[in-house]
C-alpha positions in Angstrom: -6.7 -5.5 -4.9 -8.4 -2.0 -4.2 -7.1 0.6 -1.1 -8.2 3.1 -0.3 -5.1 4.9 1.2 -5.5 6.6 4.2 -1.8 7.3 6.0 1.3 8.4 4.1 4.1 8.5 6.5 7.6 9.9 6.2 10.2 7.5 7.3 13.5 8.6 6.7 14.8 11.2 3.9 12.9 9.6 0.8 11.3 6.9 2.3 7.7 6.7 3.4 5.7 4.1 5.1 1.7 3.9 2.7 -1.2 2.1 4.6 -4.9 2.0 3.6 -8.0 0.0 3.9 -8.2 -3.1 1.7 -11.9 -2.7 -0.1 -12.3 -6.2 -0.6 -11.0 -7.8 3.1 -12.4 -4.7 5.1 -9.1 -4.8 6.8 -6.1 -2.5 7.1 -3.2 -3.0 5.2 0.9 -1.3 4.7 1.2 -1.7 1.6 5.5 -2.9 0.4 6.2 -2.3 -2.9 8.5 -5.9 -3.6 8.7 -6.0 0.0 10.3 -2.5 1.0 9.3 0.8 1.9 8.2 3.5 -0.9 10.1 5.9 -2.1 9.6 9.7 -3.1 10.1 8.7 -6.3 7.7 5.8 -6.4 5.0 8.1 -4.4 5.4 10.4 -7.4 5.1 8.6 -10.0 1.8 6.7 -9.1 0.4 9.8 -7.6 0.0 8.8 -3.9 -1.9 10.6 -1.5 -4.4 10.2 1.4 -7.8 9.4 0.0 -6.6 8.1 -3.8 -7.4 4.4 -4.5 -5.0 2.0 -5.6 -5.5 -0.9 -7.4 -2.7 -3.5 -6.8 -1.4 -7.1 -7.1 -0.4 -8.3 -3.9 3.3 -11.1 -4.4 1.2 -13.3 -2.2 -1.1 -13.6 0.6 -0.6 -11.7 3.7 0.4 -13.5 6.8 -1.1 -13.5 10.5 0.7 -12.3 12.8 0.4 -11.4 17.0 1.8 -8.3 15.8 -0.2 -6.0 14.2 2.7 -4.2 11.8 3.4 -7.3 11.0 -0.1 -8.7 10.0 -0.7 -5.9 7.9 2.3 -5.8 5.9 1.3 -6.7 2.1 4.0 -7.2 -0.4 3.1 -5.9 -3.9 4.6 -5.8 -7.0 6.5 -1.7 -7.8 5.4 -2.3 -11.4 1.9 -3.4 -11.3 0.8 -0.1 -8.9 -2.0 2.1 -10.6 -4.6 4.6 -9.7 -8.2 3.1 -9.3 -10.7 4.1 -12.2 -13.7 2.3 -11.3 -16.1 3.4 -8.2 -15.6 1.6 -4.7 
């Protein structure tokens, strides 16, 4: 799954909140690495910024919600998080 990330948020001392644009659904997403928020350490390491792409693999599909933080949220897996090579 390709985003294009386009918010990344400070939460709380070393915790930050990463939403982009899903490529392939045309939709909005907050992306959760195994379901939690990222952490400065995690931002570093992939190289997370507004504007990179990501390719990831979501745990499973994202739900529907009334809410819209809630509809967005997308659980991926922390270790399979790399920066996009190909051209969106």
């Amino acid at each position: 799954m390709e985003v294009i990330i386009t918010d990344v948020t400070n939460m709380s001392p070393g915790q930050h909140c990463v939403a982009g644009f899903d490529v392939a659904r045309n939709s909005m997403v907050r992306l959760l690495p195994n379901g939690r928020n990222w952490t400065t350490q995690l931002i570093n390491q992939v190289g997370v910024y507004k504007g990179v792409v990501l390719d990831v693999e979501p745990q499973h599909e994202s739900h529907n919600s009334s809410y819209p933080h809630a509809s967005e949220d997308t659980r991926i897996w922390a270790n399979n998080i790399n920066q996009y090579d190909g051209c969106v």
